[in-house]
N, CA, C and O atoms as CSV, one atom per row, in Angstrom:
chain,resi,resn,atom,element,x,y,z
A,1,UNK,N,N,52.730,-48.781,202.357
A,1,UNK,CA,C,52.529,-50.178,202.053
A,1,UNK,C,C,51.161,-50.598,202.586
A,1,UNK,O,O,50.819,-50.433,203.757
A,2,UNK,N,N,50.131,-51.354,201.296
A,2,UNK,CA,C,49.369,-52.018,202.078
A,2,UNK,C,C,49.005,-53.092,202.873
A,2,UNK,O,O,47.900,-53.282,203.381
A,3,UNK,N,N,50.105,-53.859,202.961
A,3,UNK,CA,C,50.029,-55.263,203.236
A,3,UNK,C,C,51.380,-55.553,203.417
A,3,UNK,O,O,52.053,-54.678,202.873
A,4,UNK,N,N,52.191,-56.570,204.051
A,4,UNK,CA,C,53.412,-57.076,204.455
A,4,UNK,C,C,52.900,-58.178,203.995
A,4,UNK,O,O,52.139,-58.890,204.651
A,5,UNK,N,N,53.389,-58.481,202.478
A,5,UNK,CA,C,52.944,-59.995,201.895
A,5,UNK,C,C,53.685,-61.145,202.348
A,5,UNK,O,O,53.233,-62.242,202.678
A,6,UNK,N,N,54.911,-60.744,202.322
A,6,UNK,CA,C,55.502,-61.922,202.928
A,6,UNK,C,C,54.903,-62.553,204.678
A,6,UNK,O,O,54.731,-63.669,205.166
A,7,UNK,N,N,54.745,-61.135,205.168
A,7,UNK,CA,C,54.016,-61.771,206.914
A,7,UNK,C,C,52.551,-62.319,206.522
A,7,UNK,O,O,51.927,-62.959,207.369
A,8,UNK,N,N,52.001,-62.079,205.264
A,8,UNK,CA,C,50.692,-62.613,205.303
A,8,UNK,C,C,50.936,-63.938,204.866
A,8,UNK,O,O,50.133,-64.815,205.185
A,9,UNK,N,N,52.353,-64.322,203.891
A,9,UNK,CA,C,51.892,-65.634,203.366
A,9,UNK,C,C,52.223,-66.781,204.588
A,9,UNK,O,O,51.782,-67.918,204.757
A,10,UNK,N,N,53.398,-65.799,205.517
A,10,UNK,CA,C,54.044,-66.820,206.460
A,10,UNK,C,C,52.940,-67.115,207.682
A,10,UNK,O,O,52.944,-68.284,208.070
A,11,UNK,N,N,52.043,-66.260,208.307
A,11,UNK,CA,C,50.920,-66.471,208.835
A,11,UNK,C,C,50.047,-67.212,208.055
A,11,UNK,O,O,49.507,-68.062,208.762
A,12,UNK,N,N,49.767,-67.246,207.189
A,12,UNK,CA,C,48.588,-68.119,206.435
A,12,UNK,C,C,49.261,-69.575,206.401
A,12,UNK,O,O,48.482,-70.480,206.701
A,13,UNK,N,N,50.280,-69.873,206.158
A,13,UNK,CA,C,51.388,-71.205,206.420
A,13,UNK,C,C,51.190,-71.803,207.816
A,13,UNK,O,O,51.096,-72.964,208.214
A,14,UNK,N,N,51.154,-70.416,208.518
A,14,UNK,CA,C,51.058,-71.405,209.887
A,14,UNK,C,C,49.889,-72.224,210.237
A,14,UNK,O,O,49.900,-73.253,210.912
A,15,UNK,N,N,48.740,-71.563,209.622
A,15,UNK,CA,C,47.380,-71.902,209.602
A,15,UNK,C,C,47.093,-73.095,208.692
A,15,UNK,O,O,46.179,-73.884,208.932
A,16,UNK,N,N,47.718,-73.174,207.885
A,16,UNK,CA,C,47.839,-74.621,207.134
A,16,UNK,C,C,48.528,-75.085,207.442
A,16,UNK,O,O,48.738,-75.844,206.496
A,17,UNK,N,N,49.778,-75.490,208.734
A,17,UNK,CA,C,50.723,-76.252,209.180
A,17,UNK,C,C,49.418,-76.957,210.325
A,17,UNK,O,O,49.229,-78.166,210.460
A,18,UNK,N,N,48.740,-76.003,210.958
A,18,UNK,CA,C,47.604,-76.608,212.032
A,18,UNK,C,C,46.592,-77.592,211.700
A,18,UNK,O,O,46.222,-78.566,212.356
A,19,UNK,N,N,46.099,-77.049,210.243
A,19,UNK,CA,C,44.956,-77.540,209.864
A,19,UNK,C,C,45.404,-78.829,209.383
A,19,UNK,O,O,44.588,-79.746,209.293
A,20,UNK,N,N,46.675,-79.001,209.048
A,20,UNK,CA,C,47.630,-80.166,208.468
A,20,UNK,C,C,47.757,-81.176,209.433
A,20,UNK,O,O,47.537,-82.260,208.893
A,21,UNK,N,N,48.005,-81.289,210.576
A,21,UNK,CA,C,48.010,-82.011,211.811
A,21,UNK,C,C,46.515,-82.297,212.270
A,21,UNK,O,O,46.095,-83.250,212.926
A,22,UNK,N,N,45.967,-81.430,211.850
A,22,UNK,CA,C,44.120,-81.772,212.125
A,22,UNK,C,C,43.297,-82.822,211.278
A,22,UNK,O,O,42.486,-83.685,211.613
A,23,UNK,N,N,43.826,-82.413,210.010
A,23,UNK,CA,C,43.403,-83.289,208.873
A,23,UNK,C,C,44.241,-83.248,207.941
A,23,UNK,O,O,44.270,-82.353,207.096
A,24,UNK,N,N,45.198,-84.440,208.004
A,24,UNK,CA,C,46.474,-84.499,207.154
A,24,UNK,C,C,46.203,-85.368,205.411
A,24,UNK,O,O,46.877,-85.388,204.381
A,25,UNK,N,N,44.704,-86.071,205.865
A,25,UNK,CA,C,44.509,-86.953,204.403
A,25,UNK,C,C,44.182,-85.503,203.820
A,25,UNK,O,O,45.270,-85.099,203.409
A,26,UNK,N,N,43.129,-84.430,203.559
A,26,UNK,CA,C,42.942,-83.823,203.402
A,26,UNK,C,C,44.025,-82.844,203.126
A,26,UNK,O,O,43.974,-82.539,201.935
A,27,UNK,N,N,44.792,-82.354,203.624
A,27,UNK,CA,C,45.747,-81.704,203.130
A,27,UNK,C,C,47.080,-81.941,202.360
A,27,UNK,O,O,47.997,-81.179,202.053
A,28,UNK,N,N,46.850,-83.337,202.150
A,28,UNK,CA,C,47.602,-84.122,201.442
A,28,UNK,C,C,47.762,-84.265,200.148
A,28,UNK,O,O,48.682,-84.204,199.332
A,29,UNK,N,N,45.783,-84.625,200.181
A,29,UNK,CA,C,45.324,-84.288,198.525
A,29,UNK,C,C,45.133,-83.081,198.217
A,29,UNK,O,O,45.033,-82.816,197.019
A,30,UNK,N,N,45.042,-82.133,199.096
A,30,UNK,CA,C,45.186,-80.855,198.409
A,30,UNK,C,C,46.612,-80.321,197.701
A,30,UNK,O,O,46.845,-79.672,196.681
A,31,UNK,N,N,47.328,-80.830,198.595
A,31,UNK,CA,C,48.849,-80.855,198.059
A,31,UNK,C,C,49.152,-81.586,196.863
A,31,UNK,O,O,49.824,-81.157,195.925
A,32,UNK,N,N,48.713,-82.511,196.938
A,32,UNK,CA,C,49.077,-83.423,195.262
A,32,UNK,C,C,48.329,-82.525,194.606
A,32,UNK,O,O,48.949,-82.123,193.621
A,33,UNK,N,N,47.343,-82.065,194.707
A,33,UNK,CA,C,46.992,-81.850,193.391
A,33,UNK,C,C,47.448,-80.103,193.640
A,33,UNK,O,O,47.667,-79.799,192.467
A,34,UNK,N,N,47.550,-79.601,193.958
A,34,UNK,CA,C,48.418,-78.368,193.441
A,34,UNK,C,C,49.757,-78.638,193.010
A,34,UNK,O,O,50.347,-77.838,192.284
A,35,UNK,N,N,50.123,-79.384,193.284
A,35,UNK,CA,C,51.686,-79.956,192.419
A,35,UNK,C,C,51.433,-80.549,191.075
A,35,UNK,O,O,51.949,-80.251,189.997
A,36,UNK,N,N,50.399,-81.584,191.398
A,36,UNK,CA,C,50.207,-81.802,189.530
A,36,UNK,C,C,49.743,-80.728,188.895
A,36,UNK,O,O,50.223,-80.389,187.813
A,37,UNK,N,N,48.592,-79.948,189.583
A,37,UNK,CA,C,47.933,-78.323,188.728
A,37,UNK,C,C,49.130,-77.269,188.319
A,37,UNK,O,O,48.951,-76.447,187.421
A,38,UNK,N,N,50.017,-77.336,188.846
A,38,UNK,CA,C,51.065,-76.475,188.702
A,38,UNK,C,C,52.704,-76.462,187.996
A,38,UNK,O,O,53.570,-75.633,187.717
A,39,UNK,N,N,52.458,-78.128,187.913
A,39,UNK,CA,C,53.827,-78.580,187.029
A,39,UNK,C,C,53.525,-78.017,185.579
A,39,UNK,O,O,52.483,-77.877,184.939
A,40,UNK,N,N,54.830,-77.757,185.326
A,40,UNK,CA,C,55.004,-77.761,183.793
A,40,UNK,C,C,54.372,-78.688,182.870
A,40,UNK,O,O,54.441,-79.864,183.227
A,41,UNK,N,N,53.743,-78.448,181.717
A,41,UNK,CA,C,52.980,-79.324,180.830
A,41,UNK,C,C,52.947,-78.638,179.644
A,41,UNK,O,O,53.875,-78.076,179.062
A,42,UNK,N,N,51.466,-78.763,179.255
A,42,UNK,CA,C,51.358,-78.145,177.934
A,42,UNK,C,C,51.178,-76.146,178.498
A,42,UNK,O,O,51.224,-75.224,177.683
A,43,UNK,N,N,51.100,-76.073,179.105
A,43,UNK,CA,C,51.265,-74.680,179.939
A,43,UNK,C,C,52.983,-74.537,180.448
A,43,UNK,O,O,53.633,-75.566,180.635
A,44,UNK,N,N,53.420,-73.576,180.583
A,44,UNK,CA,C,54.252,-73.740,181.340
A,44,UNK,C,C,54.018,-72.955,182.792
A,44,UNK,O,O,53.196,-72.043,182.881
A,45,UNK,N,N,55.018,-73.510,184.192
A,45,UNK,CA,C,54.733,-73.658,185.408
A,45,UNK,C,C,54.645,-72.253,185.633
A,45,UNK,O,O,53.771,-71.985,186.457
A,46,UNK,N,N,55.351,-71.111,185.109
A,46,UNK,CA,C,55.458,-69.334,185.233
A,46,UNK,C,C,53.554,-68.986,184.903
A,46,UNK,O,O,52.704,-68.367,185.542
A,47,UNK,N,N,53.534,-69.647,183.769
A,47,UNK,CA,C,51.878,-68.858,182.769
A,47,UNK,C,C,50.564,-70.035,183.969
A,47,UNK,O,O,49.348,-69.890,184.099
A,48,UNK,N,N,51.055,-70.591,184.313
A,48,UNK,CA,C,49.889,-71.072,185.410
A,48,UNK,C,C,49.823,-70.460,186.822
A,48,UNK,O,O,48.817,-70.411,187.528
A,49,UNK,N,N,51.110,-69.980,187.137
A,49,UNK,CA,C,50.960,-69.473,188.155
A,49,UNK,C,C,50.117,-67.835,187.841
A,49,UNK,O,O,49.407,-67.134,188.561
A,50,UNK,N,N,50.551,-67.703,186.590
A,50,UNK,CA,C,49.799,-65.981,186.446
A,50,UNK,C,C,48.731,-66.966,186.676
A,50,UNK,O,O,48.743,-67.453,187.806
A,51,UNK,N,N,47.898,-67.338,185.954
A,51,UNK,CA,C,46.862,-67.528,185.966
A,51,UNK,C,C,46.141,-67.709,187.431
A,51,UNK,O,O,45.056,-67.182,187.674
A,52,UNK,N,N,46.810,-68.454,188.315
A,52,UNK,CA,C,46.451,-68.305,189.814
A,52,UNK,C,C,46.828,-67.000,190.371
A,52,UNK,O,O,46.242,-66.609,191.380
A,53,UNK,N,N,47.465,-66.500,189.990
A,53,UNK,CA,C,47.096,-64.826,190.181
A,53,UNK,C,C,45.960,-64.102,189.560
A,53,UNK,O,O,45.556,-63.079,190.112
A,54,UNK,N,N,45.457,-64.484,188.580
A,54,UNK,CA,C,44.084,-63.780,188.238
A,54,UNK,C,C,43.272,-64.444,189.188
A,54,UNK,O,O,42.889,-63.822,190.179
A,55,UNK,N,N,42.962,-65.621,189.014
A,55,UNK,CA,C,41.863,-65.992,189.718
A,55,UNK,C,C,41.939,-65.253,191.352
A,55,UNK,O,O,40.877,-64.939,191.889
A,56,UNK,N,N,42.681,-65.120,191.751
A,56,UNK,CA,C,42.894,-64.433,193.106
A,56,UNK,C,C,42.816,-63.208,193.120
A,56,UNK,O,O,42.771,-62.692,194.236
A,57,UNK,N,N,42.792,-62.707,192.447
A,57,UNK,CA,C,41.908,-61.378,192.100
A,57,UNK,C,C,40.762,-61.148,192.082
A,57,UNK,O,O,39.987,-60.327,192.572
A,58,UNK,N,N,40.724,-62.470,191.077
A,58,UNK,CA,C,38.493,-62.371,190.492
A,58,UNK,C,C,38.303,-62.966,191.924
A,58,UNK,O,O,37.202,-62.704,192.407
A,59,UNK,N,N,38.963,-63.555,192.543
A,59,UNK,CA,C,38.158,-64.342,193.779
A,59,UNK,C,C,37.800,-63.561,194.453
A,59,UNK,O,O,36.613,-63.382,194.728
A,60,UNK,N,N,39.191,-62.600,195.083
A,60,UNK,CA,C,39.069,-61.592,196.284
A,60,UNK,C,C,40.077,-62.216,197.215
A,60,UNK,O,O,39.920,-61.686,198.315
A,61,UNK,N,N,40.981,-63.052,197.253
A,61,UNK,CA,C,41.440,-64.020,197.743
A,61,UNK,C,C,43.181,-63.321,198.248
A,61,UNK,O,O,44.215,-63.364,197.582
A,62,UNK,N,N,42.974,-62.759,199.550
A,62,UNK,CA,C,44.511,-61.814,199.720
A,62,UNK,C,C,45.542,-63.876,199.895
A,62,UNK,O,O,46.693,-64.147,199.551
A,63,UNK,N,N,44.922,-64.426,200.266
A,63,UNK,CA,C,45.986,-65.773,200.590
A,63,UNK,C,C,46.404,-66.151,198.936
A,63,UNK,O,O,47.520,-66.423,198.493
A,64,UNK,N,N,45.662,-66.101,198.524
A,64,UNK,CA,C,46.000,-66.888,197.384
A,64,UNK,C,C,47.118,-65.255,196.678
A,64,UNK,O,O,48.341,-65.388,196.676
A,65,UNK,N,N,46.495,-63.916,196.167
A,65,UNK,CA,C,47.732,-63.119,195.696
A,65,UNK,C,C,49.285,-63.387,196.643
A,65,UNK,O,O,50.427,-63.308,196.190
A,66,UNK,N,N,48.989,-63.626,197.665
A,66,UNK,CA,C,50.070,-64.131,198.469
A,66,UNK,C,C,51.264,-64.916,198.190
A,66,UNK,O,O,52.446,-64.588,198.297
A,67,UNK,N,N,50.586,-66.333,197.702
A,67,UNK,CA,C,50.886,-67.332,197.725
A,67,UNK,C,C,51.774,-67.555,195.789
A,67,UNK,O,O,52.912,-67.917,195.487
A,68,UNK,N,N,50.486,-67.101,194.844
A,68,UNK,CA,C,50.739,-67.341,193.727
A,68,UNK,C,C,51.772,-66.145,192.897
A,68,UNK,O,O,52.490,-66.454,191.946
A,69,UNK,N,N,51.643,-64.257,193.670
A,69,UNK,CA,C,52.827,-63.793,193.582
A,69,UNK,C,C,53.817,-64.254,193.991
A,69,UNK,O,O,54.649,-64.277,193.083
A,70,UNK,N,N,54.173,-64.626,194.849
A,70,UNK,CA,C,55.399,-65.300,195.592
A,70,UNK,C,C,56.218,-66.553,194.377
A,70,UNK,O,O,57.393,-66.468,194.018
A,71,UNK,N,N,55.295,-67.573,193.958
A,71,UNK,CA,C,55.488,-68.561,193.291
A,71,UNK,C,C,55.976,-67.801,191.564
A,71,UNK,O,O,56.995,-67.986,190.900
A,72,UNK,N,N,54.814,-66.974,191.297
A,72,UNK,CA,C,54.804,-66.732,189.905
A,72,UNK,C,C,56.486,-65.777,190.157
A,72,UNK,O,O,57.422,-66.111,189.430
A,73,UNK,N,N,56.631,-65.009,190.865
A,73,UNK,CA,C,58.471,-64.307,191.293
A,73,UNK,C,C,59.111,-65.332,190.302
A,73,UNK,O,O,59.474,-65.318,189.126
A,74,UNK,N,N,59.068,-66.458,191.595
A,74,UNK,CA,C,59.961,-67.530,191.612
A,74,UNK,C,C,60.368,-68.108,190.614
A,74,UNK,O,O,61.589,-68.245,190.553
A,75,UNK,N,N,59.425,-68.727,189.328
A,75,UNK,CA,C,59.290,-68.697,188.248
A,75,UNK,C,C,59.412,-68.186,187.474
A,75,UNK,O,O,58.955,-68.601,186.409
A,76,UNK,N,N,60.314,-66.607,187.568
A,76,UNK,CA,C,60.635,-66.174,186.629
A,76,UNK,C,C,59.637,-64.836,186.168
A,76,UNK,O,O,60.197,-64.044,185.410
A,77,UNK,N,N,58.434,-64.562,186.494
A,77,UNK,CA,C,57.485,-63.816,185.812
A,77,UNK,C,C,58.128,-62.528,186.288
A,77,UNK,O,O,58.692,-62.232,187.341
A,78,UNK,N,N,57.842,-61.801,185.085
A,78,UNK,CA,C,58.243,-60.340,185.332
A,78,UNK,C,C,56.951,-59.285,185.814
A,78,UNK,O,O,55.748,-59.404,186.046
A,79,UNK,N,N,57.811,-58.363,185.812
A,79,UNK,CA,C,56.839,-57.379,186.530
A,79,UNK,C,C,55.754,-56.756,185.432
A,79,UNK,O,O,54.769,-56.118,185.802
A,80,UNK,N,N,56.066,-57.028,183.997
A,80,UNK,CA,C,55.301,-56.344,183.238
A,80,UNK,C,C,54.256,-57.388,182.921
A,80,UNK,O,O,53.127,-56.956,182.690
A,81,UNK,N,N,54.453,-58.712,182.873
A,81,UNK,CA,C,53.963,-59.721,182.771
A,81,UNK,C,C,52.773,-59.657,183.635
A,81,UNK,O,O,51.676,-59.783,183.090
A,82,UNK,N,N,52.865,-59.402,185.465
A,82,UNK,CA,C,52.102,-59.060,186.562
A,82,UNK,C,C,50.836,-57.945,185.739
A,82,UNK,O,O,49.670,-58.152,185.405
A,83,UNK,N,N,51.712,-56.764,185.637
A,83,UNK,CA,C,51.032,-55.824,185.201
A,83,UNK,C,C,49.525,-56.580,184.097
A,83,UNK,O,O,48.306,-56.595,184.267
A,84,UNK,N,N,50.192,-56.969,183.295
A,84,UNK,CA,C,49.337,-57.229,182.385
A,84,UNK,C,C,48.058,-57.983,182.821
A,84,UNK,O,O,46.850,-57.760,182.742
A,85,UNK,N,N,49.004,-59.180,183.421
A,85,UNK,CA,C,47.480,-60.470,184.176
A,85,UNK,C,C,46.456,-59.053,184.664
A,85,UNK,O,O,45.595,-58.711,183.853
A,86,UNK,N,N,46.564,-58.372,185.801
A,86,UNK,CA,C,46.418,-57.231,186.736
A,86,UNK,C,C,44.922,-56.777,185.641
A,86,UNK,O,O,43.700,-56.756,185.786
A,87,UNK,N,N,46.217,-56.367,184.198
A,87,UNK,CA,C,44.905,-55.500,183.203
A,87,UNK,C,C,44.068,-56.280,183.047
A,87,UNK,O,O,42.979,-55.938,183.509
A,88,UNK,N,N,44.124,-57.542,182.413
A,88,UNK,CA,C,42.744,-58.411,182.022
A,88,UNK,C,C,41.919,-58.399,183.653
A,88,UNK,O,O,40.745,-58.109,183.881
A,89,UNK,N,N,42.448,-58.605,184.133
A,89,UNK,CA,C,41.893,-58.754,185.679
A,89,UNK,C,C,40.303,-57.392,185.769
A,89,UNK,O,O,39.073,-57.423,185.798
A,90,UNK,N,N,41.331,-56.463,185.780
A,90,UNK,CA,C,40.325,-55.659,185.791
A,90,UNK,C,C,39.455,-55.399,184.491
A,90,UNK,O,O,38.285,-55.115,184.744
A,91,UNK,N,N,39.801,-55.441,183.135
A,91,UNK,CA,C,38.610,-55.577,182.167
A,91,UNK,C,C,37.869,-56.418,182.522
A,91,UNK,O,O,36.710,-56.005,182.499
A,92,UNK,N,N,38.001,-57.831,182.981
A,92,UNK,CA,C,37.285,-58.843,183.476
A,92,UNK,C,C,36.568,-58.911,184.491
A,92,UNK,O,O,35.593,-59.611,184.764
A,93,UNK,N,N,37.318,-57.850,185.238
A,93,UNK,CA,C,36.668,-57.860,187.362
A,93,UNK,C,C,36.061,-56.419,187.236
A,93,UNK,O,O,35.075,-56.377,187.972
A,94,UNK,N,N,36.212,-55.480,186.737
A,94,UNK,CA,C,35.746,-53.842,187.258
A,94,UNK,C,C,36.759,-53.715,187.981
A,94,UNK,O,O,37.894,-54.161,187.813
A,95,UNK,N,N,36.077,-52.717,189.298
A,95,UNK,CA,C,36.347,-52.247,190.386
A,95,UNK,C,C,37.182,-52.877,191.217
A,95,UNK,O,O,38.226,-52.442,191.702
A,96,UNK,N,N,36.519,-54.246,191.406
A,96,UNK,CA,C,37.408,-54.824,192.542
A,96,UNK,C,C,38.391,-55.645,192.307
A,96,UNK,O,O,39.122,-56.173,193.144
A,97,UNK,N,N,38.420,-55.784,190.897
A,97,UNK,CA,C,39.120,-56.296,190.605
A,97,UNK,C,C,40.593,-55.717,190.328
A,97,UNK,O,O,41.664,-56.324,190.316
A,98,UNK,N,N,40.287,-54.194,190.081
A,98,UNK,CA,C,41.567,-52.988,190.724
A,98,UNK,C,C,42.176,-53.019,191.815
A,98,UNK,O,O,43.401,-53.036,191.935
A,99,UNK,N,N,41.319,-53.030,192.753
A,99,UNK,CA,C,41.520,-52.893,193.901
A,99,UNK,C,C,42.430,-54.193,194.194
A,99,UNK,O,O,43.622,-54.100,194.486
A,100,UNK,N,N,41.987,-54.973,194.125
A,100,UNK,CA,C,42.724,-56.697,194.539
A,100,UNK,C,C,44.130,-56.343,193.494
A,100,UNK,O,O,45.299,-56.234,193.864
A,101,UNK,N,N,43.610,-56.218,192.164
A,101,UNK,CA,C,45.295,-56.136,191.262
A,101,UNK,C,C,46.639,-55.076,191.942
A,101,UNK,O,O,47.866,-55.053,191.843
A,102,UNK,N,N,45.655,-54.322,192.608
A,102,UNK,CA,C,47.101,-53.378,192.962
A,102,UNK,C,C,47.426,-53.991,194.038
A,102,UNK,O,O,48.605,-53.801,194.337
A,103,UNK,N,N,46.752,-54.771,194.868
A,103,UNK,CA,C,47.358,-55.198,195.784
A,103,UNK,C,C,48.219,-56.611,195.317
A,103,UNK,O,O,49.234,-57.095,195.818
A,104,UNK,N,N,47.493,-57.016,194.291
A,104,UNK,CA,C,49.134,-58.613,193.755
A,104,UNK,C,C,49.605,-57.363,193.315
A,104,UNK,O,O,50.183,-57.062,194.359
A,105,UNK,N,N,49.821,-56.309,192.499
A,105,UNK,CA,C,51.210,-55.342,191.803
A,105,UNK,C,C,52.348,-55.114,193.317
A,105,UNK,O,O,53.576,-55.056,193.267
A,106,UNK,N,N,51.471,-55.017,194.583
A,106,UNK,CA,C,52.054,-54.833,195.776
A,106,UNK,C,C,53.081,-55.792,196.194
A,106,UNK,O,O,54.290,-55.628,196.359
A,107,UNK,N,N,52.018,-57.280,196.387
A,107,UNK,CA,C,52.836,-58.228,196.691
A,107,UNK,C,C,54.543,-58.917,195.707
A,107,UNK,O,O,55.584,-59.445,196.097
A,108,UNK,N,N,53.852,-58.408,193.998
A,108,UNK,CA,C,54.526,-59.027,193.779
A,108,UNK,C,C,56.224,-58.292,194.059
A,108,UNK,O,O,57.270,-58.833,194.417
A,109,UNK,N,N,55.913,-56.896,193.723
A,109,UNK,CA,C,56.933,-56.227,193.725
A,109,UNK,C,C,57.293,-56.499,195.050
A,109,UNK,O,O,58.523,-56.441,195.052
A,110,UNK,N,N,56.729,-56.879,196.675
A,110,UNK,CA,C,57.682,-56.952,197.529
A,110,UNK,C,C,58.409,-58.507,197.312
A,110,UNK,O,O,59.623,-58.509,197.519
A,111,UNK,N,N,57.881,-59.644,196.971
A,111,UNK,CA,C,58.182,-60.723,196.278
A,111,UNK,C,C,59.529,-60.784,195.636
A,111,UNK,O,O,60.567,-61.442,195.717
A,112,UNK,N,N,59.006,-59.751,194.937
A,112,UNK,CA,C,60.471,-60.088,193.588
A,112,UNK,C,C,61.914,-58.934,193.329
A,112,UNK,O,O,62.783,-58.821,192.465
A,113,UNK,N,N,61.495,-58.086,194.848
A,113,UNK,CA,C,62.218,-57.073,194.780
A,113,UNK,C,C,61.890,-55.927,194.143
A,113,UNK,O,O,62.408,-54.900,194.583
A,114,UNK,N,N,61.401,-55.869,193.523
A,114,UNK,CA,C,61.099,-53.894,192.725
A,114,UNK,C,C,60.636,-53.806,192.618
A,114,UNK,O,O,59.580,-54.432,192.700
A,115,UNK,N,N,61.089,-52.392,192.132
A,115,UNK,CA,C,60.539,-51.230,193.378
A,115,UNK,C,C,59.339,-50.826,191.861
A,115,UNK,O,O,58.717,-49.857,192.296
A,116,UNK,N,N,58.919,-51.046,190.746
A,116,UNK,CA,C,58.020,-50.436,190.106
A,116,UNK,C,C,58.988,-49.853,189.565
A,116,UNK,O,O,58.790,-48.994,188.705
């Protein structure tokens, strides 16, 4: 295993529970608006969360594969579904963008239970 996603997302939580008490207007509006960015609409709430799984790829961003495998699970996304975001990822990213995809293929499968 490369990563214990779940200990990374629950450590990264704690770090936004701090920064939350530090600057709560601020993390407030960050919160609204990932709730409106993420509700169901003309998208639905599963195909936005892939999508915050690519970008966390192209970013480089282990908090965010964290955060948005975990969510995109939750929502229903399957594992082939993962796979796929993963492929554009890397036609789109190269190299590192492999590298980062196998690690959301990592998270999600510890996420959502399976095993691949």
């Amino acid at each position: 295993m490369y990563n214990d996603w779940n200990e990374t997302a629950n450590e990264l939580s704690k770090l936004f529970q701090d920064f939350r008490k530090a600057h709560p207007e601020v993390a407030k509006g960050f919160s609204s608006l990932a709730q409106a960015a993420s509700a169901d609409g003309a998208l639905a709430a599963k195909d936005k969360e892939l999508m915050a799984v690519a970008i966390g790829i192209a970013t480089h961003c282990e908090g965010c594969i964290a955060f948005h495998t975990k969510a995109a699970a939750k929502q229903g996304a399957t594992r082939e579904e993962i796979v796929e975001t993963i492929g554009l990822c890397i036609y789109m990213g190269g190299g590192p963008s492999f590298a980062y995809g196998a690690q959301a293929l990592e998270a999600f499968d510890q996420f959502s239970g399976s095993n691949g």
